[in-house]
C-alpha positions in Angstrom: 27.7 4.2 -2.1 28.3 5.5 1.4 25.1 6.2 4.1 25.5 9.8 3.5 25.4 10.0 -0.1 22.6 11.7 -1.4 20.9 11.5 -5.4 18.9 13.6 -7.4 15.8 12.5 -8.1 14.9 12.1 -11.7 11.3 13.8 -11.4 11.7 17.3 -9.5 15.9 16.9 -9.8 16.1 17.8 -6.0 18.6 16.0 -3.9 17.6 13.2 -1.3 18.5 10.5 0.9 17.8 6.7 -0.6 16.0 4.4 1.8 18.6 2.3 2.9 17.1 -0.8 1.9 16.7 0.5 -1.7 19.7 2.1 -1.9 21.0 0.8 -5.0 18.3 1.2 -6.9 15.6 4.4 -5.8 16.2 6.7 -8.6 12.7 9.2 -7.4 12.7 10.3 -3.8 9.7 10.3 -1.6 7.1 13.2 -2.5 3.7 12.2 -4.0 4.5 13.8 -7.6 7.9 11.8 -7.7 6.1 8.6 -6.5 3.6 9.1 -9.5 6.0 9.8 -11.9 8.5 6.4 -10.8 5.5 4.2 -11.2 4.3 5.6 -14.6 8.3 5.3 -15.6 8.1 1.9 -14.2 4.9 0.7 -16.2 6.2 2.1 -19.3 9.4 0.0 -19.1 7.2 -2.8 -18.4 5.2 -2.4 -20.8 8.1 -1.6 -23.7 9.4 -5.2 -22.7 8.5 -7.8 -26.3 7.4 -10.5 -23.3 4.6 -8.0 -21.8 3.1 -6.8 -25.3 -0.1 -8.9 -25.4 -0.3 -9.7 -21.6 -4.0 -9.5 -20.9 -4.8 -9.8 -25.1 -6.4 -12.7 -26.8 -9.7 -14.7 -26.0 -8.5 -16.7 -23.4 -8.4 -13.6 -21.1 -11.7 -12.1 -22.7 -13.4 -15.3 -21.2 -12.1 -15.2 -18.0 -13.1 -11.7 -17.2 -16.4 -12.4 -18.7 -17.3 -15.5 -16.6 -16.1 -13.8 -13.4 -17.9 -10.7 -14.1 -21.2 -13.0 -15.0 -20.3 -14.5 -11.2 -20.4 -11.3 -9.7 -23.2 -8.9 -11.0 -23.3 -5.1 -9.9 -19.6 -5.7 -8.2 -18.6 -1.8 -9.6 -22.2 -1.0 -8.7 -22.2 -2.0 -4.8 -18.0 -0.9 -4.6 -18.6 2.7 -5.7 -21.7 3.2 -3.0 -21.4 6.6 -1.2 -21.5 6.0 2.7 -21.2 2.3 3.1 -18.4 1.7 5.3 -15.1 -0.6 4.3 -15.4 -2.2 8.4 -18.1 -3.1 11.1 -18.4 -0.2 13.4 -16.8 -1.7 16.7 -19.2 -0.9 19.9 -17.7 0.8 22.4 -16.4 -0.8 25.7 -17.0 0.7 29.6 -13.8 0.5 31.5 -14.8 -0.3 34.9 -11.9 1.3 36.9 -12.8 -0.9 40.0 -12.3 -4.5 38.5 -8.8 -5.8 37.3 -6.6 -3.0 38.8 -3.9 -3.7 40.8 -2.0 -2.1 43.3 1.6 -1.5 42.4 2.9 0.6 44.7 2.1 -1.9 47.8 5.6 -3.5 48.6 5.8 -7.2 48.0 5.3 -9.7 50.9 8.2 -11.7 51.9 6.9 -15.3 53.0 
């Protein structure tokens, strides 16, 4: 496929540019709805596939999620807290023009 060659996306049928890098591939372009629309495509084939049928089934995986939600009690409760930031709130610094400036318009000295 040459660089200018453009496709029509599968979702909204409107014509676009591939990314490069995906070129071969990129089927949706780059709007929000499209994006949506490749990923719920892309589950669905995934999901279709015999291998992927019982991924997270059976009582080997109901055990795991239980013990590591009996190691961490309330973590939905504390994660869906209104107001509590995801970072510490960085202080903010005084720039002190006077310290650490240097004069760059001073010619150099020849010695």
């Amino acid at each position: 496929m040459a660089r200018g060659d453009r496709r029509k996306c599968k979702c909204c049928l409107k014509l676009f540019l591939p990314d490069p890098r995906n070129r071969r591939h990129q089927r949706y372009c780059s709007v929000p709805r499209c994006r949506a629309a490749s990923k719920a495509a892309s589950q669905a084939r995934w999901l279709a596939a015999p291998e992927n049928q019982d991924y997270f089934c059976g009582p080997v995986h109901v055990a795991r999620v239980q013990a590591w939600r009996s190691r961490h009690p309330g973590y939905w409760r504390k994660a869906r807290r209104p107001g509590t930031a995801l970072q510490d709130v960085s202080k903010a610094q005084s720039i002190d023009s006077a310290v650490g400036t240097v004069n760059l318009l001073r010619s150099p000295e020849v010695g």
